[in-house]
C-alpha positions as CSV (number, residue, x, y, z in Angstrom):
1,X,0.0,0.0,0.0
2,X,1.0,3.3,-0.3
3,X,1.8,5.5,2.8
4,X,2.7,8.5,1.5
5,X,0.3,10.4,-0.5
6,X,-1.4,13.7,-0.2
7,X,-2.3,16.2,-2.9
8,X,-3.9,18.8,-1.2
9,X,-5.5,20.6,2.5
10,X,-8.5,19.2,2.6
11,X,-9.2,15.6,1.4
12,X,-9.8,13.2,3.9
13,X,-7.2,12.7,6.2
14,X,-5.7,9.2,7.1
15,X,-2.4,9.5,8.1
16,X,-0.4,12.6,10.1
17,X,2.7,13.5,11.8
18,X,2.2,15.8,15.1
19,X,4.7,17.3,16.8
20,X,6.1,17.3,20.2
21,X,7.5,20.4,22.8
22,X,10.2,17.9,24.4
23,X,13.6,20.3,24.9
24,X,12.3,22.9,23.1
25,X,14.2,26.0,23.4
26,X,13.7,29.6,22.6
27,X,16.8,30.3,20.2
28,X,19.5,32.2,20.5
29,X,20.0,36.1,18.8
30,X,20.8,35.5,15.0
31,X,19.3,36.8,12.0
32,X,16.4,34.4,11.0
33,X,15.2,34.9,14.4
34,X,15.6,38.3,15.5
35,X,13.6,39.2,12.1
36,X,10.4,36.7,13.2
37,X,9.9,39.3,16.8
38,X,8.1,42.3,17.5
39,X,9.9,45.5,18.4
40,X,9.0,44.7,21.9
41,X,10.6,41.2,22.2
42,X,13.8,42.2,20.5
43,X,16.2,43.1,23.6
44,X,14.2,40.8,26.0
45,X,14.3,37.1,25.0
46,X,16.6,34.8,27.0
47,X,17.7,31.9,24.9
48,X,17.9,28.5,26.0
49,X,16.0,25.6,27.6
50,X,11.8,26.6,27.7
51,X,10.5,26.4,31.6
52,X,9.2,23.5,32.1
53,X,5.9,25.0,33.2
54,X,5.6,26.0,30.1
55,X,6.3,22.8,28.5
56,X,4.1,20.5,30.5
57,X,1.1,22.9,29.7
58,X,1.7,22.6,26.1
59,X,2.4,18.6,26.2
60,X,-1.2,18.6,27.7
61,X,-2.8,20.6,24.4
62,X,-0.5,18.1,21.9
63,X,-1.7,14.9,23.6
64,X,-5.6,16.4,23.7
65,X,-4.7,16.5,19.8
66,X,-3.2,13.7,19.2
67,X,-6.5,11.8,21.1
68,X,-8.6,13.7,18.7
69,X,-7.0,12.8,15.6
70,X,-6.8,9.1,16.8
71,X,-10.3,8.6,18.2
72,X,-12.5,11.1,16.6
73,X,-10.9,11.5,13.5
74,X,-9.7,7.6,12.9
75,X,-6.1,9.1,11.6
76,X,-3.4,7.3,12.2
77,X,-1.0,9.2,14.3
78,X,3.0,9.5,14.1
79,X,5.4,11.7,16.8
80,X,8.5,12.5,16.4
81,X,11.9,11.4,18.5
82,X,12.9,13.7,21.4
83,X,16.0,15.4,20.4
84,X,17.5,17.4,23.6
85,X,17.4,20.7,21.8
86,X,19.0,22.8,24.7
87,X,22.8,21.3,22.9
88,X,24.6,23.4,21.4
89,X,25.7,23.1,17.5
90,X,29.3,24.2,15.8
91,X,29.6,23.9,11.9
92,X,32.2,25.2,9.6
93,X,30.1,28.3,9.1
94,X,28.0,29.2,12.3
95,X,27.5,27.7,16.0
96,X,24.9,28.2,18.3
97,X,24.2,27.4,21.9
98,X,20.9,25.9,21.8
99,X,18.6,24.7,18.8
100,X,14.5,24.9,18.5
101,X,11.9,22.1,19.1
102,X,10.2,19.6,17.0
103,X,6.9,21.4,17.5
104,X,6.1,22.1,14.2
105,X,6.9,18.8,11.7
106,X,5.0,21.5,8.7
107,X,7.6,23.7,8.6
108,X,10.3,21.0,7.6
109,X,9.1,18.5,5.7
110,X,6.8,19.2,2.9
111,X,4.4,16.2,1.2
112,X,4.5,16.6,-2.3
113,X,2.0,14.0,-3.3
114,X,4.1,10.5,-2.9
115,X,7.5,12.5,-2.2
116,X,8.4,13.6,0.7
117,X,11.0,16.9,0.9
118,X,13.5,17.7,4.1
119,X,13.6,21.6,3.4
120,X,16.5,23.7,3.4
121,X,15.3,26.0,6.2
122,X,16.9,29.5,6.9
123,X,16.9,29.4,10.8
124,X,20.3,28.2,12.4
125,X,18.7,26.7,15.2
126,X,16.3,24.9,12.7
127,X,19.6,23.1,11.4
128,X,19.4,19.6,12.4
129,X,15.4,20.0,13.1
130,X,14.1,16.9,10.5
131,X,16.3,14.5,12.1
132,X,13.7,14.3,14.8
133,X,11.5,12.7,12.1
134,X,14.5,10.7,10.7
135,X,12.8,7.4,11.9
136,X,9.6,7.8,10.9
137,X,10.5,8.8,7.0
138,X,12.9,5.8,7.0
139,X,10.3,3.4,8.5
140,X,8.0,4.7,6.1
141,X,10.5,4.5,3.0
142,X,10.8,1.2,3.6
143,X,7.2,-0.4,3.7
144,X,6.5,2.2,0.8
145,X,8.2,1.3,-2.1
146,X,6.6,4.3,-4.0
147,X,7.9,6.9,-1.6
148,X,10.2,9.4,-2.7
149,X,12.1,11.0,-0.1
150,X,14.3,13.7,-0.7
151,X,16.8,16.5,1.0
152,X,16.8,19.7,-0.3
153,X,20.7,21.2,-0.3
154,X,21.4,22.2,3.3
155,X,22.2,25.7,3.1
156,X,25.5,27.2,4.8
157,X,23.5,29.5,7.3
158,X,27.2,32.0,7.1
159,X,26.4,35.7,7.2
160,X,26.7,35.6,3.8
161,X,23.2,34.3,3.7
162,X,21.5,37.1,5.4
163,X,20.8,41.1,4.8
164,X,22.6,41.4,8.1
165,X,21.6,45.5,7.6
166,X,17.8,44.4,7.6
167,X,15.6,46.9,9.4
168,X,14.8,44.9,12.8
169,X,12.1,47.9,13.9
170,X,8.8,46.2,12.4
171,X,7.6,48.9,12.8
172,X,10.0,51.5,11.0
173,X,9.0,53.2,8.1
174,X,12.1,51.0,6.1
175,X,10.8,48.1,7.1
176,X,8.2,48.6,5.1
177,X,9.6,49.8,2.3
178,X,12.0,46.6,2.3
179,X,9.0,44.7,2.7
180,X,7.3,46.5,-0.2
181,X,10.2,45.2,-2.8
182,X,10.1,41.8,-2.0
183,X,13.7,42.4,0.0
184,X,13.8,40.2,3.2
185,X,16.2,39.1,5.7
186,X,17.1,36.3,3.8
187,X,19.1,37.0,0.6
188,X,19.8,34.9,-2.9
189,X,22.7,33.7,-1.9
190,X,21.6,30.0,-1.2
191,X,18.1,28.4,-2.5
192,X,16.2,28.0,1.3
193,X,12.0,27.7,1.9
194,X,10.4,26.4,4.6
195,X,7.7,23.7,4.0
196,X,4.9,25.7,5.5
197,X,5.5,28.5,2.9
198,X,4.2,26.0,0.3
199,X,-0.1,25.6,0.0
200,X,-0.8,22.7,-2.1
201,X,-3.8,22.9,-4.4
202,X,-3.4,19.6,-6.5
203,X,-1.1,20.1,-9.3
204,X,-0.4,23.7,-8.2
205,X,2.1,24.9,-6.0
206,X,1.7,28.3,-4.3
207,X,5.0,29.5,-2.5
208,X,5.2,32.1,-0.6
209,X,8.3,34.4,-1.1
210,X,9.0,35.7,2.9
211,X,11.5,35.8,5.6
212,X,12.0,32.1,5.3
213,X,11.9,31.6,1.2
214,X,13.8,32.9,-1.2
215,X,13.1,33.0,-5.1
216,X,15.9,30.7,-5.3
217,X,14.4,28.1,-3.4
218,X,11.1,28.5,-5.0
219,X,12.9,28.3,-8.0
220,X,14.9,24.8,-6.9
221,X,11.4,23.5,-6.0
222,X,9.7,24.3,-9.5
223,X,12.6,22.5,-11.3
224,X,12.6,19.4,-8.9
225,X,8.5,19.6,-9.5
226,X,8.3,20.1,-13.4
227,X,8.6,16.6,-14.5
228,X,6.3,15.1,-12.7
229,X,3.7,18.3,-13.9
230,X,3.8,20.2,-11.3
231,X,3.1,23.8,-11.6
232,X,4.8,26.8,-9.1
233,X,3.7,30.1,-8.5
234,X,5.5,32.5,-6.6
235,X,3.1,34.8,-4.0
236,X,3.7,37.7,-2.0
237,X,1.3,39.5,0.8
238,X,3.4,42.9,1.2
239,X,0.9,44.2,3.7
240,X,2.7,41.4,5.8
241,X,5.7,43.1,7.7
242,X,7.4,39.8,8.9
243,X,6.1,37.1,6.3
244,X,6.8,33.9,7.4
245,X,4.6,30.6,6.1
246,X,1.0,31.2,4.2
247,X,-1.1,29.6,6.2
248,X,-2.2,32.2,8.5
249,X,-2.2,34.4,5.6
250,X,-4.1,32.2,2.3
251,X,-5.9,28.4,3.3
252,X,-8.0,26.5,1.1
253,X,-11.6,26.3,2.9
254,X,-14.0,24.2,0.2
255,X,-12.8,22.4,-2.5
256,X,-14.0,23.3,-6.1
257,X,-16.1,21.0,-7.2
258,X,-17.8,20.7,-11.3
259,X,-21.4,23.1,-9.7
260,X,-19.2,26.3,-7.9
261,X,-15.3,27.5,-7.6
262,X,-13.8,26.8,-4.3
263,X,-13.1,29.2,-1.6
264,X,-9.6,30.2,0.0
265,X,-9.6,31.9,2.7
266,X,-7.6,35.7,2.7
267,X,-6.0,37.3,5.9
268,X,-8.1,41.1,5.5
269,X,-4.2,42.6,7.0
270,X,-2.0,40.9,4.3
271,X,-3.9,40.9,1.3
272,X,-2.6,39.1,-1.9
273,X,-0.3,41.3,-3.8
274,X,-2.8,42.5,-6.4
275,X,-0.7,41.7,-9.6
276,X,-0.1,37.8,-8.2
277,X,-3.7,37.8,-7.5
278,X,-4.7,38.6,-11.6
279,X,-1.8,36.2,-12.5
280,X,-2.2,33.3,-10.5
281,X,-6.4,32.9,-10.1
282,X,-8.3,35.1,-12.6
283,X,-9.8,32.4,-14.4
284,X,-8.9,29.7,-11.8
285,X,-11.5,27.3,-10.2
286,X,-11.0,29.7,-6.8
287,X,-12.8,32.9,-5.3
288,X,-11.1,34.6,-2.5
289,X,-12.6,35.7,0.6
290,X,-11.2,37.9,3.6
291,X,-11.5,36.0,6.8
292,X,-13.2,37.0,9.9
293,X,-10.9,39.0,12.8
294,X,-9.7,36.6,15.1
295,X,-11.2,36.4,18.7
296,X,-8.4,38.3,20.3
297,X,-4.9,40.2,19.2
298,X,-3.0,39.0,22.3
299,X,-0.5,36.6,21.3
300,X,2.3,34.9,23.6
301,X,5.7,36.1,24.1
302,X,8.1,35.3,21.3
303,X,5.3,33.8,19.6
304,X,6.9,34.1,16.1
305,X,3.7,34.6,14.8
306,X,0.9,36.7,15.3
307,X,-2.7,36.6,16.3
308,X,-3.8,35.5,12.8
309,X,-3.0,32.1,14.1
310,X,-7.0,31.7,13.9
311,X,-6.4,31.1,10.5
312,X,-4.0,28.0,11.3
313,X,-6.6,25.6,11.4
314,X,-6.4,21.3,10.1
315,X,-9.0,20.5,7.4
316,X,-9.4,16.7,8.3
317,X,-12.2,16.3,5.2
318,X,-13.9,18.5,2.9
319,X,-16.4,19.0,5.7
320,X,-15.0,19.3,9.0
321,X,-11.8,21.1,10.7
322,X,-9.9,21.1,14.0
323,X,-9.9,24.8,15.1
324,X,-8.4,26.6,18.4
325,X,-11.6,26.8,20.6
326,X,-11.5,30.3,21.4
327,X,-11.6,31.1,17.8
328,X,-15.5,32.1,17.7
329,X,-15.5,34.1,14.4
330,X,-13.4,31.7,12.3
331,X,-15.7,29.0,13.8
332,X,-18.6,30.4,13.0
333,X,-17.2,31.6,9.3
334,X,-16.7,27.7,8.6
335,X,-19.9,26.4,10.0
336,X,-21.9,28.9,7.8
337,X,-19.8,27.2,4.5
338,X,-21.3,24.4,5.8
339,X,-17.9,22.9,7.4
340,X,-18.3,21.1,11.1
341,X,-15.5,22.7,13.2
342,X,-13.7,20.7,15.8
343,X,-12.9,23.0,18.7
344,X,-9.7,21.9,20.7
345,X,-7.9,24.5,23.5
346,X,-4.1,25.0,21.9
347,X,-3.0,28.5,22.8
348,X,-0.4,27.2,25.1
349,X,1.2,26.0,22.0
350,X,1.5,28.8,20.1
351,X,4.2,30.0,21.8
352,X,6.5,27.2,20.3
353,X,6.5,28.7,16.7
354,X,2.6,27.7,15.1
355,X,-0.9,27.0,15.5
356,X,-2.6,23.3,14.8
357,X,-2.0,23.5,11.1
358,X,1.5,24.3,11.8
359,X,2.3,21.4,14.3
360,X,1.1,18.4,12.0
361,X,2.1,17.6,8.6
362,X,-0.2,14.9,6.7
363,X,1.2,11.5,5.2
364,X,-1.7,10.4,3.3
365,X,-5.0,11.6,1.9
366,X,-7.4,9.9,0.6
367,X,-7.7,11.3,-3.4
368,X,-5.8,12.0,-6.6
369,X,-4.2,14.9,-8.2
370,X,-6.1,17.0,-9.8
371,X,-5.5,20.6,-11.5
372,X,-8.3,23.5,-10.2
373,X,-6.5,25.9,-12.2
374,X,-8.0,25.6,-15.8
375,X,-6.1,29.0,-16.5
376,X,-2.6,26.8,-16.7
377,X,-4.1,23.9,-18.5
């Protein structure tokens, strides 16, 4: 049988990969990090090992998760190994004290329909992240001998990589006009993306160009793609001022089906840049819609996110989602399109770099690939 196999967000849902908060650490100061924080957090974050307070509450919202997916979902479930993140690393090009976590499997490894990708991530304390899930892909390469399963070159991570005169102040005026040309923290040098900058829409591919992906690694990933038919398109939401990962700013919501287009699912603060928007969906199978506020704009301390984390929700069918449980206005956004929400408390994870979208990463879906974007056919 096939393991490994998922096209899309939203078919149904059979086999996953959650994450863990075992050893995970808040990083130290370098550049791929000090460009995720607010103005506020820049000159106050300790690095090193996370309280253990703070870990236990956000084992408890995991394991709640994981029972969900398991016994009211009927997905089969896959963790990670804990790595003691709080050791330091030394390369020829950079060292570090501490490392990150294995919170958020959807950030380094990206499903490409029977292939699965180790990304070439930007963060230095990211380096060594997808050996966590090391055992898992090789257990799965070998009962599936259809799997592909690939690593992406490792970049360097040396200075050389980064903008090291990037505006930190998000909220300076030249900020935003870096933002505004597409100019990030991260520069050409080396191809990187995170997986989680990637939303998969069946034969499509829509990357996200942002703090953590480059146009040279969009451009490595449409070249490894093109064979097998896939299609990239590069995407930018300049209203973002730290763009990191689409999905809390564009997530598939219904599927298009042969009676009505299918509906993604905007951020109202970081609307599609207009000229991507003309080139990538007029005349697709897709209408766009601005999503409701979220419940509240308090987010946790060195979040790495922001409160648009109500958008980081886990489509486990066509019809039904897992969603954070104080998220009232998404939650009632997706019951009215007719989609069963779900409701599971995670806030004490956000903390740890994502939302529940971000801390799984799906194996297998039931479906084929198909193209929603008769503009490319």
């Amino acid at each position: 049988m096939d393991i490994v196999s998922s096209y899309n967000e939203w078919d149904h849902l059979e086999e996953i990969i959650l994450g863990i908060p075992d050893y995970a650490c808040i990083p130290q100061d370098e550049p791929a990090y000090r460009s995720k924080l607010d103005a506020a957090d820049l000159n106050t974050f300790t690095a090193g090992l996370r309280k253990d307070e703070t870990i236990q509450k956000a084992r408890v919202q995991f394991d709640n998760l994981a029972r969900i997916l398991e016994y009211q979902c009927n997905v089969k479930l896959l963790r990670p190994e804990k790595i003691d993140y709080s050791k330091s690393i030394k390369t020829p090009f950079f060292e570090i004290e501490n490392q990150n976590c294995a919170a958020c499997p959807r950030d380094t490894l990206l499903v490409i329909g029977n292939e699965i990708i180790e990304t070439p991530m930007s963060n230095r304390a990211r380096y060594f992240e997808s050996m966590a899930y090391r055992k898992i892909l090789n257990d799965i390469w070998e009962k599936d001998k259809n799997m592909l399963w690939t690593n992406a070159p490792k970049p360097t991570m040396a200075d050389s990589m980064y903008n090291l005169d990037f505006p930190w102040d998000d909220k300076s005026k030249e900020r935003k006009d870096w933002i505004e040309s597409y100019k990030y923290v991260t520069n050409e040098t080396e191809p990187v993306f995170d997986a989680a900058d990637v939303l998969r829409l069946g034969k499509d591919l829509v990357v996200q160009n942002s703090f953590t992906t480059n146009r040279k690694g969009i451009e490595w990933l449409r070249r490894h793609t093109k064979s097998r038919g896939y299609r990239v398109h590069e995407i930018h939401f300049p209203g973002d001022l730290s763009p990191v990962h689409i999905d809390c700013s564009l997530i598939p919501l219904v599927p298009p089906t042969n009676e009505r287009k299918g509906i993604l699912m905007n951020c109202p603060e970081r609307p599609i840049a207009p000229a991507d928007k003309e080139r990538i969906f007029s005349g697709s199978n897709w209408e766009i819609q601005s999503a409701p506020m979220p419940f509240t704009t308090k987010i946790p301390e060195l979040c790495q996110s922001s409160y648009w984390l109500c958008m980081n929700l886990l489509l486990v069918s066509p019809d039904r989602a897992i969603v954070e449980e104080t998220e009232i206005p998404t939650i009632n956004y997706l019951e009215s399109l007719g989609i069963k929400c779900l409701r599971v408390p995670f806030r004490d994870v956000y903390g740890f770099g994502g939302g529940i979208h971000c801390v799984t990463s799906d194996i297998r879906r039931r479906g084929d690939r198909k193209s929603y974007f008769p503009n490319f056919d």
